[in-house]
N, C-alpha and C positions, 0 to 999 in steps of 0.2 A: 745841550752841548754833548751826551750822552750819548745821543743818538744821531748825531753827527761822526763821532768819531765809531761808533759803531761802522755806519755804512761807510767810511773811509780804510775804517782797519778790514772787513770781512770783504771788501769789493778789492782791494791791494793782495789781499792774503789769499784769494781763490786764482788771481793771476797769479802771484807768485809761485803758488803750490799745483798749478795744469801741469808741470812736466811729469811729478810725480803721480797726481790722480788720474790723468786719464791710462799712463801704462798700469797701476792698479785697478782701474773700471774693467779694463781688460782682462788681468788676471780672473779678478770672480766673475767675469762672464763664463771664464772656460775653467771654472773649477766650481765644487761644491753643488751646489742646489743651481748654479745659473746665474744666482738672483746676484745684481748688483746693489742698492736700494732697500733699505728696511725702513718704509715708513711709517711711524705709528703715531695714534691720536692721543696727544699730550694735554693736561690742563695750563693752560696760558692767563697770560692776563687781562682780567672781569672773569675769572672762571670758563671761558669761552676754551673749545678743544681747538687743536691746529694738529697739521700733519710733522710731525720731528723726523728729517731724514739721520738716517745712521749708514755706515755701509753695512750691508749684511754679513756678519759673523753666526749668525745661530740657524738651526732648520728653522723652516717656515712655521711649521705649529708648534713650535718654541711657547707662543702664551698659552698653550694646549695642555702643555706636558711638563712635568714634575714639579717644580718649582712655580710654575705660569711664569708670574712678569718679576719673580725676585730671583736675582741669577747670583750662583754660588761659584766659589773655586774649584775649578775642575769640571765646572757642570758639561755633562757629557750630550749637551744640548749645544752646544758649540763646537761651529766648525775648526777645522786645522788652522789652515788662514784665517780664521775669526781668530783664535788666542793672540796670535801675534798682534792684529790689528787692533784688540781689547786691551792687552797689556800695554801697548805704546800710546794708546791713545787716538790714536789714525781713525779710529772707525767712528769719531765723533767728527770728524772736518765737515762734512757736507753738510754741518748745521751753520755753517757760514754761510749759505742760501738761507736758513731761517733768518738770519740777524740780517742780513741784506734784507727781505723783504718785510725786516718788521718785528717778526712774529716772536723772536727772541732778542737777545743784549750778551755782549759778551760777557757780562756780569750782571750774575742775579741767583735768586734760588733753582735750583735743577729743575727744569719741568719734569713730574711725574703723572704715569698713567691712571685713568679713575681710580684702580683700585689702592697703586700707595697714594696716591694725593687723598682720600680718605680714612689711610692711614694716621694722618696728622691729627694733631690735636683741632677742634672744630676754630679752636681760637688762635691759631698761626694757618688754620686752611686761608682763613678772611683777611688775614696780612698778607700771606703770599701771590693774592692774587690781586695786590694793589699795584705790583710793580711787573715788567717782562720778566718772566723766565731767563735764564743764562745759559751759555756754553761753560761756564767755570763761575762758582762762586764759594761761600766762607762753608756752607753745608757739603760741596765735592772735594773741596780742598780737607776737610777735617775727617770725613770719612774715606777717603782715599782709597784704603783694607779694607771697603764695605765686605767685597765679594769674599776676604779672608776669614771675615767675621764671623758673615753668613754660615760659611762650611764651617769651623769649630765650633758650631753650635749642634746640640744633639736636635730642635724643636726651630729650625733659620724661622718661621713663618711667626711663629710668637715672637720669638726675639727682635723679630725686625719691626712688627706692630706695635709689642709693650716695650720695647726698651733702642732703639734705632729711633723710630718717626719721633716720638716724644721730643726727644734729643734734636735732631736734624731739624725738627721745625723752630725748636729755640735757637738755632743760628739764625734761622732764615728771619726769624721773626728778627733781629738782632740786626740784618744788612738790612733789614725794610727799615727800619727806623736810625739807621745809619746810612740812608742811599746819599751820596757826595761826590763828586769829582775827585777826591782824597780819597777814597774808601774805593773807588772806582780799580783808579791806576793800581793803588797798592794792593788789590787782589788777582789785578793780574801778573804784577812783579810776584807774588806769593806761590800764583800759578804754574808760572817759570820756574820758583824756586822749586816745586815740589816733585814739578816733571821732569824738572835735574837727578834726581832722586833723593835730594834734600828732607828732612823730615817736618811736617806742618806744624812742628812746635813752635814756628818762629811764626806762629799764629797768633798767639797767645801772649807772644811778645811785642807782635806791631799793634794787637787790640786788647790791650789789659781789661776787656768789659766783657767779655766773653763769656757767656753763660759755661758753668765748670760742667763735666759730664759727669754722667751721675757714676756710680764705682762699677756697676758691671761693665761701662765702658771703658776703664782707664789703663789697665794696659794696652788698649789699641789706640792711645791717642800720643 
């Protein structure tokens, strides 16, 4: 049922949203690097890699330089038109072709690249790779500020591996064993609420089982 209403919501929502994306395709055709398309090899479900499209916001050897593939606020690895698109969220649409052809769900854990996906603990890596990856789940929704996080950190690279994945994989572990058609809907209502600019603490409220974050993350939660 899951995946029914997947290829019904992202096959409606990619018609819906052509007026807007292709005069954006066009945009970053004629600005930036060129590039329209940032595809890159995500881990999926059985642990199998897929290509994640995104729209391009960052230069090309972006996983080359400073950061690699953990992107901060302000990172000066990101284009002009990339902040806007990053901030609003826009530069994740084109993964409504992922969930059309399968390869994601609009609810699930974040697909992450080799390197943070073994960032996880080894024992939510083998949870998370029992169900599809997502365009929005209870792990995006909660870290929201990742990128804010990231930059007031003096060390982003430690902080994000000993004290971020820990954390984030105990959600994910959390939807895996929560995955429902209840659980479904109401993270994508949670979605909506938080892309309003709403705060995710009404997280916490629709799921009282929610693994608590540990205290270096608590004022960002």
């Amino acid at each position: 049922m899951q995946r029914i209403f997947d290829i019904i919501f992202s096959g409606i929502t990619l018609v819906l949203l052509s007026p807007l994306l292709l005069p954006l395709m066009f945009i970053l055709r004629m600005t930036g690097e060129g590039e329209i398309f940032f595809p890159q090899s995500r881990v999926g479900s059985g642990g199998k890699h897929f290509k994640l499209y995104k729209f391009a916001t960052m230069l090309k050897d972006s996983p080359n330089m400073g950061t690699g593939t953990v992107t901060i606020k302000n990172d000066p690895r990101v284009l002009p038109m990339g902040r806007f698109l990053r901030k609003t969220k826009i530069n994740e649409l084109p993964q409504l072709i992922n969930i059309f052809n399968g390869d994601m769900s609009v609810i699930g854990p974040r697909p992450q690249t080799q390197r943070c996906f073994d960032a996880f603990p080894l024992s939510s890596q083998n949870e998370i790779i029992k169900v599809r990856p997502g365009l929005s789940g209870i792990g995006s929704i909660i870290f929201r500020n990742e990128e804010d996080m990231m930059y007031a950190n003096n060390d982003p690279d430690k902080f994000y591996d000993e004290i971020v994945m820990p954390y984030k994989g105990s959600l994910e572990d959390w939807y895996v064993s929560h995955q429902n058609i209840a659980s479904y809907f109401s993270l994508i209502g949670l979605t909506i609420w938080v892309m309003l600019g709403f705060s995710s603490g009404l997280g916490w409220k629709l799921f009282k089982d929610l693994p608590p974050p540990p205290q270096e993350l608590d004022k960002w939660m």
